[in-house]
KOLKOLKE-56211 format. One record per residue: x, z, y of N, C-alpha, C, O, CB in turn. Coordinates in pm, 1 decimal, decimal comma, padded with zeros to 6 digits. Glycine has a CB too. Layout:
[node [X; Z; Y]; [X; Z; Y]; [X; Z; Y]; [X; Z; Y]; [X; Z; Y]]
...
end
This chain:
[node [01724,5; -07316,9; 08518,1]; [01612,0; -07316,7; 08424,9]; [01646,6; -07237,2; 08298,7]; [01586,2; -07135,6; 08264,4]; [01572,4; -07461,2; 08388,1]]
[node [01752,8; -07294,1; 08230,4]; [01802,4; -07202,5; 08176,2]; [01825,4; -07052,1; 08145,3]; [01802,8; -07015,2; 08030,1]; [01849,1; -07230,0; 08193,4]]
[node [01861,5; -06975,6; 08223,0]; [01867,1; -06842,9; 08338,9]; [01722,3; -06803,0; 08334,7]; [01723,0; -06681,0; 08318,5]; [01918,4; -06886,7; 08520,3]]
[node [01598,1; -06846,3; 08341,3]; [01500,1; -06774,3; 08362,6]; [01451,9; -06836,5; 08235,3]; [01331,9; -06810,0; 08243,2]; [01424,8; -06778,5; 08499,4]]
[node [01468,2; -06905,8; 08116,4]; [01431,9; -06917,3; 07970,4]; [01480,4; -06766,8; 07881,0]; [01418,4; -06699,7; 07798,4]; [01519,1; -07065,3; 07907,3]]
[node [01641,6; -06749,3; 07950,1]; [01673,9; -06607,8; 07885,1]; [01621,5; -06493,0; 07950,6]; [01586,0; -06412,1; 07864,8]; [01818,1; -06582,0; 07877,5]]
[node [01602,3; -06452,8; 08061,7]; [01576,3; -06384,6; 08105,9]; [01436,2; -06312,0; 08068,5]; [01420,4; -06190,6; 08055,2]; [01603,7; -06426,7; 08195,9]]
[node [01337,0; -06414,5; 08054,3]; [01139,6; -06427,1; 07978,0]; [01205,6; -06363,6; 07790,6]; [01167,9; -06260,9; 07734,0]; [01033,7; -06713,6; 07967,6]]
[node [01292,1; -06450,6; 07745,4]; [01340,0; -06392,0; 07624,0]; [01386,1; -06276,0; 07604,2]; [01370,4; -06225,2; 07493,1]; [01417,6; -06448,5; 07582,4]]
[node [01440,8; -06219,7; 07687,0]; [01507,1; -06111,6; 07698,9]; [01412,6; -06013,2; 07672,3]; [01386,5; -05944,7; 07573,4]; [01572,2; -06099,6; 07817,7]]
[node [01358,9; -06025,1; 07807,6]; [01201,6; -05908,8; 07859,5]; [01132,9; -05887,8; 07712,5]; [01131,0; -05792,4; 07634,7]; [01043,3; -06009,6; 07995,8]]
[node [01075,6; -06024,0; 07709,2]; [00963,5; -06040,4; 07587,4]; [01009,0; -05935,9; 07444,8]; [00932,9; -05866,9; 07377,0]; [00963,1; -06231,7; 07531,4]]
[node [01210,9; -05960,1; 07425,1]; [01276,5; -05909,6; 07282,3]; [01228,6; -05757,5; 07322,1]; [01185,9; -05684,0; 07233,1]; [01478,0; -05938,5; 07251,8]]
[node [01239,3; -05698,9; 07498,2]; [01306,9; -05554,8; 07519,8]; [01153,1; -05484,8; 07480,7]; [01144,6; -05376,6; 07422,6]; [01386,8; -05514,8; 07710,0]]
[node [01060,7; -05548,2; 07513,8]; [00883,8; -05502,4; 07520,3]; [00883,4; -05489,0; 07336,6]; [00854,1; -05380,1; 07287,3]; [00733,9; -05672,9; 07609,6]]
[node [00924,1; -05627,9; 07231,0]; [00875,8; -05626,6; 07090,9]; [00978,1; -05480,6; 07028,4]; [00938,2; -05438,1; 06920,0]; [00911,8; -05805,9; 07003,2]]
[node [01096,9; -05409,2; 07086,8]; [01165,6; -05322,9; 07084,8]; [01068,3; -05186,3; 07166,9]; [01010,5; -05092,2; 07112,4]; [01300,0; -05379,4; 07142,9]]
[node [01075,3; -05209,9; 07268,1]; [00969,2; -05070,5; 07289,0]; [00879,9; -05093,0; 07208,1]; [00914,0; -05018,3; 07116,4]; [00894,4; -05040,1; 07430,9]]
[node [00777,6; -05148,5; 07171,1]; [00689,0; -05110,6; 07072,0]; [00683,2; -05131,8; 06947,7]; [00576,2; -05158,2; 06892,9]; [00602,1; -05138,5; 07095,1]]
[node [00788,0; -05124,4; 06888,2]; [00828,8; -05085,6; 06746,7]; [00864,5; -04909,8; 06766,2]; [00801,4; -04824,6; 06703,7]; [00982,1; -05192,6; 06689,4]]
[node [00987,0; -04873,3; 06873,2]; [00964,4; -04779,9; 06895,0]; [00841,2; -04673,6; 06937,4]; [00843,1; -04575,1; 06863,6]; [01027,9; -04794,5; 06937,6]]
[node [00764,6; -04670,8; 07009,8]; [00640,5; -04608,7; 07062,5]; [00562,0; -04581,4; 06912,2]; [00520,0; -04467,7; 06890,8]; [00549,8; -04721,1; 07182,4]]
[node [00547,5; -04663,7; 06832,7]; [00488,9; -04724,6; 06722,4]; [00541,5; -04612,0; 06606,1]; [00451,0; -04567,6; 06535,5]; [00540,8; -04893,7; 06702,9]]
[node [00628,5; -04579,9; 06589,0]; [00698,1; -04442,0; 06517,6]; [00661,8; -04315,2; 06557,2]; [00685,0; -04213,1; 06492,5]; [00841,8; -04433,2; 06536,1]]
[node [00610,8; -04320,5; 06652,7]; [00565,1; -04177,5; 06738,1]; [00422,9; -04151,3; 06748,0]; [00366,4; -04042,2; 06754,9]; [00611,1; -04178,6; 06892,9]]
[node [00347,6; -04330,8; 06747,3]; [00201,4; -04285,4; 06787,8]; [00117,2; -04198,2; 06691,8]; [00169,4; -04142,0; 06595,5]; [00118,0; -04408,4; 06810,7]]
[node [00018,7; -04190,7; 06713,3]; [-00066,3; -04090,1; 06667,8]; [-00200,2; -04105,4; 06747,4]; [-00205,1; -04110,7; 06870,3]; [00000,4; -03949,8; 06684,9]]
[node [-00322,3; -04112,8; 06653,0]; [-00414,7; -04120,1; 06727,5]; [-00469,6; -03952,6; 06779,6]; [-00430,8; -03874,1; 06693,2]; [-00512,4; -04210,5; 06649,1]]
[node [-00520,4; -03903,0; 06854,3]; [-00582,6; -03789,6; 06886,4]; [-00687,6; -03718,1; 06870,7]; [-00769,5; -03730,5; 06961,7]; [-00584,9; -03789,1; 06956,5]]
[node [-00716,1; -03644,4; 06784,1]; [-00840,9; -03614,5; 06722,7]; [-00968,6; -03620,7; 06838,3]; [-00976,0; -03594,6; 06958,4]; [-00824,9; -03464,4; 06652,0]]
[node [-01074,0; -03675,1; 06723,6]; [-01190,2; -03690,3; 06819,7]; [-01287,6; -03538,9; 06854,2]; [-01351,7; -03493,6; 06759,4]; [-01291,6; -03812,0; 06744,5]]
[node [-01292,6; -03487,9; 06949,1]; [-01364,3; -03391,5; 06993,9]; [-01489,8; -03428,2; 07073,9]; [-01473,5; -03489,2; 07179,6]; [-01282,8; -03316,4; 07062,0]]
[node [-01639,9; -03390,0; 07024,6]; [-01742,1; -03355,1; 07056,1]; [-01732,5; -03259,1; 07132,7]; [-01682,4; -03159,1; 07081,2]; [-01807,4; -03339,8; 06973,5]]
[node [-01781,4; -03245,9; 07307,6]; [-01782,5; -03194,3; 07372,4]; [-01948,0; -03156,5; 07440,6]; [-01970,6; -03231,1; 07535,9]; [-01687,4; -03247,7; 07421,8]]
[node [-02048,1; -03072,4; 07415,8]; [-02126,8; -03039,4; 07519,9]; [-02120,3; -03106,6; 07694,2]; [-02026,4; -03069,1; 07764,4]; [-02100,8; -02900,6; 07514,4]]
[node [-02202,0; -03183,3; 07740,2]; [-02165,7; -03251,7; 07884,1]; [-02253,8; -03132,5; 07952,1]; [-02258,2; -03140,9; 08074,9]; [-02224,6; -03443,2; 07919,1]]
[node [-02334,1; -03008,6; 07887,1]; [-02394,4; -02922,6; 07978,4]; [-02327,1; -02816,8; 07981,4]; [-02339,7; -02762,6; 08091,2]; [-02519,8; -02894,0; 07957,7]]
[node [-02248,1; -02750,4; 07898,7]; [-02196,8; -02607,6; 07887,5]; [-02027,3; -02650,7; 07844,8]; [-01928,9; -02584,5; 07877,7]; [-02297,7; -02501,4; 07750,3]]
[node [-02025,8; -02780,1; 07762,9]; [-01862,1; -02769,7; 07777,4]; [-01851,2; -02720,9; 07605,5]; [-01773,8; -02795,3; 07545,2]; [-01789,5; -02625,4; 07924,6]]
[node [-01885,2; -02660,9; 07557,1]; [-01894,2; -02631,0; 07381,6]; [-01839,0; -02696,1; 07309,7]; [-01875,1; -02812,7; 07325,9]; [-02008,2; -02639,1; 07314,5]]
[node [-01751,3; -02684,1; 07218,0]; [-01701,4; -02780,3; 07098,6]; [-01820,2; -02770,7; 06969,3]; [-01861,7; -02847,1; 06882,3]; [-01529,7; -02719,8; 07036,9]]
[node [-01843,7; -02645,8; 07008,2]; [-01941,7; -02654,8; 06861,4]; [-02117,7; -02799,7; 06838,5]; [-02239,5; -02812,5; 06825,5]; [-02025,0; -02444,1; 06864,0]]
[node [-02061,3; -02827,7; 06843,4]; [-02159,7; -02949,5; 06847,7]; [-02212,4; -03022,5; 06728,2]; [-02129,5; -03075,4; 06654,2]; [-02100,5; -03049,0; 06919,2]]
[node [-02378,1; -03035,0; 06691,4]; [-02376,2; -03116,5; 06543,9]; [-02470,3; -03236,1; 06588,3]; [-02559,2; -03249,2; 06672,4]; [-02448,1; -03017,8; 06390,2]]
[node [-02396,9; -03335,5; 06472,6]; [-02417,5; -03475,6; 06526,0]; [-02490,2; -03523,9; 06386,1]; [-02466,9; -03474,4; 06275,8]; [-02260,6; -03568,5; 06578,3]]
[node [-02580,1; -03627,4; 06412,2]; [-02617,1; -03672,6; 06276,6]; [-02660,1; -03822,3; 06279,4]; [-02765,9; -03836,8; 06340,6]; [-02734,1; -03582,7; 06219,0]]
[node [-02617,4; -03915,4; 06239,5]; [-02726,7; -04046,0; 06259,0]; [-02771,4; -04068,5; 06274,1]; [-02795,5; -03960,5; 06327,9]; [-02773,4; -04103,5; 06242,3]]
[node [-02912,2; -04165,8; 06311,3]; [-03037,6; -04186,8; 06299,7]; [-03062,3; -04331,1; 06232,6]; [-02993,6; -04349,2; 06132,1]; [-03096,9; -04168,2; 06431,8]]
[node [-03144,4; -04433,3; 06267,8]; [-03172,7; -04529,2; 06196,3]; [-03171,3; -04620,6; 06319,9]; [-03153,1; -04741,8; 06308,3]; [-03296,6; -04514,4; 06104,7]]
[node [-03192,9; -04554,5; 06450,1]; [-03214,3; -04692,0; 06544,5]; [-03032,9; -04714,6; 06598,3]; [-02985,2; -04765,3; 06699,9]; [-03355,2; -04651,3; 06717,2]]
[node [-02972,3; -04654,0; 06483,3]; [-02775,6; -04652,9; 06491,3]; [-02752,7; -04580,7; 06639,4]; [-02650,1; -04620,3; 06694,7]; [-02678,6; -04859,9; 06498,5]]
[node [-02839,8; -04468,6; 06723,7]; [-02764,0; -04415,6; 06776,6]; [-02696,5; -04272,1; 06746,5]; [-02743,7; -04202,8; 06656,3]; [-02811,0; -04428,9; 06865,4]]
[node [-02606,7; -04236,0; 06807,9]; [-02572,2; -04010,0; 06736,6]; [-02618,7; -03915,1; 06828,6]; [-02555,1; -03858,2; 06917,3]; [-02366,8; -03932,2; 06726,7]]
[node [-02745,0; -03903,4; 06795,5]; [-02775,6; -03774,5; 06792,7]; [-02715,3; -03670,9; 06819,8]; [-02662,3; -03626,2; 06718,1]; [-02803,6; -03753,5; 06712,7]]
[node [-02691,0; -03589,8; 06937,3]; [-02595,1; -03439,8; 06912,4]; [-02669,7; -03361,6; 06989,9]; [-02732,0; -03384,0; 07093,7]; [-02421,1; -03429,4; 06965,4]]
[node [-02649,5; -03234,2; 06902,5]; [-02706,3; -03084,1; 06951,1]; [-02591,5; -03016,5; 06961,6]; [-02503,6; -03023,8; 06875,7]; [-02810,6; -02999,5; 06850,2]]
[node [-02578,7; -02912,7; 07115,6]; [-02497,4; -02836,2; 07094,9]; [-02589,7; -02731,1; 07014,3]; [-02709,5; -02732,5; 06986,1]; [-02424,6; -02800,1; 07217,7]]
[node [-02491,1; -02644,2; 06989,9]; [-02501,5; -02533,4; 06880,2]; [-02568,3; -02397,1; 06984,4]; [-02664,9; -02322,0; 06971,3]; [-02316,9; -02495,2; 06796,6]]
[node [-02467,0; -02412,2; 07083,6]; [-02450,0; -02290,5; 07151,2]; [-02554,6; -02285,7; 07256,7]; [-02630,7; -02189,5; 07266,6]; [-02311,0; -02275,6; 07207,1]]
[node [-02559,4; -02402,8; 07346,4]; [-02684,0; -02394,2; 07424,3]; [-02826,0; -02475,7; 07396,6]; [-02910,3; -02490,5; 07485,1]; [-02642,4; -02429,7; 07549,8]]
[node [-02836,2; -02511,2; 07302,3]; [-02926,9; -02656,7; 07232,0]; [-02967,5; -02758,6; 07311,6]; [-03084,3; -02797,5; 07312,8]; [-03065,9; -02625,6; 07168,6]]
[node [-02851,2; -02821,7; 07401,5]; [-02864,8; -02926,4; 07458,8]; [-02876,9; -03035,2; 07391,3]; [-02785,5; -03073,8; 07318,5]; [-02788,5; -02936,4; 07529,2]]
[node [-03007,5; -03111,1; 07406,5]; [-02954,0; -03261,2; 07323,0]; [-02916,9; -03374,8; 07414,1]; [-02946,2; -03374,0; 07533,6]; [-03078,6; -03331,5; 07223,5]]
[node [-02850,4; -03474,7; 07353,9]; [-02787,4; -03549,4; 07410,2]; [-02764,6; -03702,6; 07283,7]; [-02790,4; -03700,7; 07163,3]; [-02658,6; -03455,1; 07464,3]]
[node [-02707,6; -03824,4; 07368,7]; [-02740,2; -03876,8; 07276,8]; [-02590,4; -03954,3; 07206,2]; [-02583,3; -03994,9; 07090,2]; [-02859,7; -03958,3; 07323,1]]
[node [-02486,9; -03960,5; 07301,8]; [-02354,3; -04062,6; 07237,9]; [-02248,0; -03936,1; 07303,8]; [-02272,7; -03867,9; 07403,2]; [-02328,5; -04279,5; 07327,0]]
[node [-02155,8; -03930,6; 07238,5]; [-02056,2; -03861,3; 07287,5]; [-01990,4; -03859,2; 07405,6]; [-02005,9; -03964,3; 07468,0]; [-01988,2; -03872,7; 07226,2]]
[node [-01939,1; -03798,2; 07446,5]; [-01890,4; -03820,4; 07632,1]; [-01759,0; -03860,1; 07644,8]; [-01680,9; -03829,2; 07734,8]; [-01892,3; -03672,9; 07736,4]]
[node [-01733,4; -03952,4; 07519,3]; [-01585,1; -03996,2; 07570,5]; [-01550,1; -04113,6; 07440,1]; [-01626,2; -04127,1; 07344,3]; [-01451,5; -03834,5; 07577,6]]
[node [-01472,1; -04161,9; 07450,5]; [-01442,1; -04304,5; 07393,4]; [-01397,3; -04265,8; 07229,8]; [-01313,4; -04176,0; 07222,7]; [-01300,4; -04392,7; 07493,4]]
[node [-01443,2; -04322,5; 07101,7]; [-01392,3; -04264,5; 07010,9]; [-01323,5; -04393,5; 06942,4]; [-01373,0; -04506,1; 06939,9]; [-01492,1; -04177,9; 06934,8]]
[node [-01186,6; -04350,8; 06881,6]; [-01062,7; -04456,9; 06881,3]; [-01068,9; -04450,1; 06722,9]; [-01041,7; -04336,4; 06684,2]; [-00890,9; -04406,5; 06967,8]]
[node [-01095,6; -04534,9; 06624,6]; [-01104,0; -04563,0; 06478,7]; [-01031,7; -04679,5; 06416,4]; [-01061,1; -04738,1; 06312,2]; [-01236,7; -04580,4; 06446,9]]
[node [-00900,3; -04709,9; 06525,0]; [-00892,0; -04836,8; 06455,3]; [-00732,5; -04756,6; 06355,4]; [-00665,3; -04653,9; 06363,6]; [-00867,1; -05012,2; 06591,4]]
[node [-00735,6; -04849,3; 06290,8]; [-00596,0; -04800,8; 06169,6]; [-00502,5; -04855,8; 06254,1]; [-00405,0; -04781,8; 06241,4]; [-00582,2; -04878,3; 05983,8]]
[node [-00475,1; -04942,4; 06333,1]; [-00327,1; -04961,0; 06380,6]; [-00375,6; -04974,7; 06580,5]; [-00493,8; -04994,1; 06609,2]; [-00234,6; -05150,1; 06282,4]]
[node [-00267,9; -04961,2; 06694,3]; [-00359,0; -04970,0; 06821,0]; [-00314,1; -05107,9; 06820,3]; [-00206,1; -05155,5; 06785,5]; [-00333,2; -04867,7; 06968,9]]
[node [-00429,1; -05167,6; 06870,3]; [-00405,7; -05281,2; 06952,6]; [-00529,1; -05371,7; 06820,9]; [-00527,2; -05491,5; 06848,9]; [-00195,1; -05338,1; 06976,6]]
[node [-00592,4; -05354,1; 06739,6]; [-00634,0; -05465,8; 06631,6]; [-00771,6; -05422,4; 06679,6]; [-00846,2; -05520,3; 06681,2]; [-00587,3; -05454,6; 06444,3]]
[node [-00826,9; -05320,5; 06716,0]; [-00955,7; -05295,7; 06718,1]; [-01005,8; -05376,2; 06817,5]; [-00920,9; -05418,5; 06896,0]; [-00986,4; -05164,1; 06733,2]]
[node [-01143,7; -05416,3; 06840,4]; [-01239,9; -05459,7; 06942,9]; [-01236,0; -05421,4; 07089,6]; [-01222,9; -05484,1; 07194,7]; [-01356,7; -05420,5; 06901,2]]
[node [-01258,0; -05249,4; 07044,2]; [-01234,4; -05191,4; 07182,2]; [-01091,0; -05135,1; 07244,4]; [-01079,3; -05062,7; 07343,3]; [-01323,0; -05082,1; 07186,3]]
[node [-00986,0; -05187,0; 07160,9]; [-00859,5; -05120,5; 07211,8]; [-00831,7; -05095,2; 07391,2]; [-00795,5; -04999,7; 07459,8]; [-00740,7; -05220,5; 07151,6]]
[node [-00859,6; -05195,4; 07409,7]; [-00875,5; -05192,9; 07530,2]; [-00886,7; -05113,7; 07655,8]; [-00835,1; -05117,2; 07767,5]; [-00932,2; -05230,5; 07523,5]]
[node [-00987,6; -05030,3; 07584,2]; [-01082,9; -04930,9; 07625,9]; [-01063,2; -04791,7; 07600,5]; [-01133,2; -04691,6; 07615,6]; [-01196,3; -04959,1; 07574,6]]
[node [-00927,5; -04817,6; 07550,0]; [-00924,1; -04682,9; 07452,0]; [-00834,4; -04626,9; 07500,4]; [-00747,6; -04704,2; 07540,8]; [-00900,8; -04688,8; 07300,8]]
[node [-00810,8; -04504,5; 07518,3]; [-00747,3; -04375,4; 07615,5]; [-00635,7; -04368,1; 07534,3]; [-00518,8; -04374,3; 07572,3]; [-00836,9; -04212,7; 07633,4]]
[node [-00676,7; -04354,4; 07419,0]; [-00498,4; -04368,1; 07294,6]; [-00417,8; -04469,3; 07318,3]; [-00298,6; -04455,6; 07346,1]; [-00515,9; -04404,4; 07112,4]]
[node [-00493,8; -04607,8; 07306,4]; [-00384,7; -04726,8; 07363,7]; [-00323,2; -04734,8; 07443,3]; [-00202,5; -04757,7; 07436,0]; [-00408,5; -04820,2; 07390,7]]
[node [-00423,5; -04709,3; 07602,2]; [-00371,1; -04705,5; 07732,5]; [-00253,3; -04642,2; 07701,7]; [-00151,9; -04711,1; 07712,3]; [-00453,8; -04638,7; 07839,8]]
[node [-00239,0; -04506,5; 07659,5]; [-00118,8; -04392,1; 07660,4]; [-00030,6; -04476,2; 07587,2]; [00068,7; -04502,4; 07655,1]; [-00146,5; -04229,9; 07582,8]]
[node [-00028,8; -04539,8; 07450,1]; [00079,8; -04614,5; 07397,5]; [00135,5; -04739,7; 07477,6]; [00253,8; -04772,7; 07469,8]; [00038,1; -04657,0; 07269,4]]
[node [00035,4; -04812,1; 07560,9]; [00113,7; -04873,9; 07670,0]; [00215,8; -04834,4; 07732,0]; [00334,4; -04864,2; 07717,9]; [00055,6; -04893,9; 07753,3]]
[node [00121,3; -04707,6; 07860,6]; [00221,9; -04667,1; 07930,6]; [00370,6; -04636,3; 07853,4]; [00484,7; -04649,7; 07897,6]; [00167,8; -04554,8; 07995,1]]
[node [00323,6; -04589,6; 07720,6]; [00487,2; -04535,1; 07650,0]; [00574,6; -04691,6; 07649,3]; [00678,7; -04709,4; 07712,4]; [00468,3; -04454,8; 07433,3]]
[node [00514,3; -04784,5; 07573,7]; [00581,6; -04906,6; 07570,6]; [00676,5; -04939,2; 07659,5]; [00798,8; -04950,2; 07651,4]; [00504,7; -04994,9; 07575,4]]
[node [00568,6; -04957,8; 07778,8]; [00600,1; -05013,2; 07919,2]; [00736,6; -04929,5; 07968,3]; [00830,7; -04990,7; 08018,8]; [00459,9; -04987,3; 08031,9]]
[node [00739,7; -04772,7; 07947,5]; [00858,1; -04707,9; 08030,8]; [00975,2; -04725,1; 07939,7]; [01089,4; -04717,9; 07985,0]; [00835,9; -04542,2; 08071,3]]
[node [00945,9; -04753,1; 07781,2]; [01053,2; -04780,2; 07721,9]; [01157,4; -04913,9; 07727,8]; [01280,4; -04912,5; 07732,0]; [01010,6; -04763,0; 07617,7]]
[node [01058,0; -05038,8; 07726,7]; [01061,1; -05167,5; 07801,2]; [01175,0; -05144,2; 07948,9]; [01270,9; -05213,2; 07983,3]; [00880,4; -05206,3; 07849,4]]
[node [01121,5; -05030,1; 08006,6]; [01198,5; -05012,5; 08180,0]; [01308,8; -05004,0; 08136,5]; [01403,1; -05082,6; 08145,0]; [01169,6; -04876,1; 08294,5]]
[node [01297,2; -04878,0; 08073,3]; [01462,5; -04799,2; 08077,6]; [01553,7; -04918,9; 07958,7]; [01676,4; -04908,7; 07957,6]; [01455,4; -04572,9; 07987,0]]
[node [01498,0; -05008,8; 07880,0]; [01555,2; -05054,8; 07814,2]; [01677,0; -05145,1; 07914,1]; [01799,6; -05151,0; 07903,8]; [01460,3; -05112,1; 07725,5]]
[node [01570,3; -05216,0; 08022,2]; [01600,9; -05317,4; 08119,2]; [01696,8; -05288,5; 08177,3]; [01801,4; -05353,3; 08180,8]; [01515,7; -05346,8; 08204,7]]
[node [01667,9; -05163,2; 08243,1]; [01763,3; -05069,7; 08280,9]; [01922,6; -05083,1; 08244,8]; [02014,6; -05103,8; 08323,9]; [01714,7; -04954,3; 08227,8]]
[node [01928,0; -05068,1; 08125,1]; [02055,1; -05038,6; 08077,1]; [02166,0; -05167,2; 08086,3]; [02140,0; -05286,8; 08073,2]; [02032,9; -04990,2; 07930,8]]
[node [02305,3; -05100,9; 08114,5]; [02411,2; -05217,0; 08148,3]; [02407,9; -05346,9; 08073,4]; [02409,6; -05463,8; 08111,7]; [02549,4; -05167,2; 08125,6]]
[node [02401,0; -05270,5; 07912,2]; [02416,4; -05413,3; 07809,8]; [02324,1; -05472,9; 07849,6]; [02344,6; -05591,1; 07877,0]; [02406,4; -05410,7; 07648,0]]
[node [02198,6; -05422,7; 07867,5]; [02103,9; -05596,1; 07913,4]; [02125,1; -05670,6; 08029,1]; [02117,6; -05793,4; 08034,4]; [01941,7; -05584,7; 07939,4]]
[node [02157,1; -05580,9; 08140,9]; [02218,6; -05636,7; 08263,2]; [02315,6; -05769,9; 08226,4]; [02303,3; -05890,7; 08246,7]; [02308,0; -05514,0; 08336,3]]
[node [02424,7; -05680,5; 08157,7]; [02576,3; -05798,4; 08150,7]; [02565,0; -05866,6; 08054,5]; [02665,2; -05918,2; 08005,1]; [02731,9; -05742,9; 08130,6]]
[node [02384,2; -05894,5; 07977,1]; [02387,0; -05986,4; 07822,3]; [02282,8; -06082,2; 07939,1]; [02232,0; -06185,1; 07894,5]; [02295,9; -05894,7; 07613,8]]
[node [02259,0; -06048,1; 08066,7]; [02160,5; -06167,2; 08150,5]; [02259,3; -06251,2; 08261,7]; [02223,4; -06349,9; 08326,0]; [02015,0; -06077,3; 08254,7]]
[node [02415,6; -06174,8; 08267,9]; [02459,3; -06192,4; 08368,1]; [02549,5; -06287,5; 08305,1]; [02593,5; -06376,8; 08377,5]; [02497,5; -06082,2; 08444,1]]
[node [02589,1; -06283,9; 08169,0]; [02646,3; -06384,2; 08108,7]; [02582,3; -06530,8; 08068,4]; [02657,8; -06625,8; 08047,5]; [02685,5; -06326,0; 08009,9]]
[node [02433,7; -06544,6; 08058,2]; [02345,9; -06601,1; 08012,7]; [02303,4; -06696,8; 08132,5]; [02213,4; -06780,6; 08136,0]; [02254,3; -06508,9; 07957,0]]
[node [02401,5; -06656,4; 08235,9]; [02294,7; -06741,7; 08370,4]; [02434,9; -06881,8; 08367,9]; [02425,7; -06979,7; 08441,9]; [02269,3; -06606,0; 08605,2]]
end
């Protein structure tokens, strides 16, 4: 019982360590307005009142009404509503998660679980 109390501790320390690391690196990714008919960056967007955005491309005057892809606004990942959902997070997972691996990976954690049992 013991043995698998350190082992959950272990994991849990190697994951709060990958993402302190990942966490130094992230960066959210600028949001780009994309045309869903021609593909265009040049795109203008404006409010309205019934709170949806409005966008015209520039280049072919397609209108359209919400952007074609998920837009990520929170100040830190993981606090927002939609983190979840969000293509930036996912990616800071996956980073977490492989850092978490290779952490596991390594001898000292091996022979700090093999002493612990």
């Amino acid at each position: 019982m013991m043995y698998l109390q350190n082992k959950l501790l272990a994991k849990r320390q190697s994951y709060e360590l990958a993402m302190q690391a990942a966490l130094k690196d992230w960066r959210r990714d600028p949001v780009e307005f994309k045309c869903p008919a021609c593909g265009s960056k040049k795109v203008a967007t404006r409010p309205d009142l019934r709170g949806k955005n409005p966008c015209t491309c520039t280049t072919c005057n397609h209108h359209f009404d919400q952007p074609t892809h998920f837009v990520c606004d929170c100040p830190e990942p993981g606090t927002g509503s939609q983190c979840h959902d969000c293509p930036n997070f996912r990616k800071l997972l996956a980073t977490v998660r492989a850092i978490a691996e290779e952490l596991q990976s390594h001898p000292l954690y091996q022979n700090h679980l093999g002493r612990n049992s």
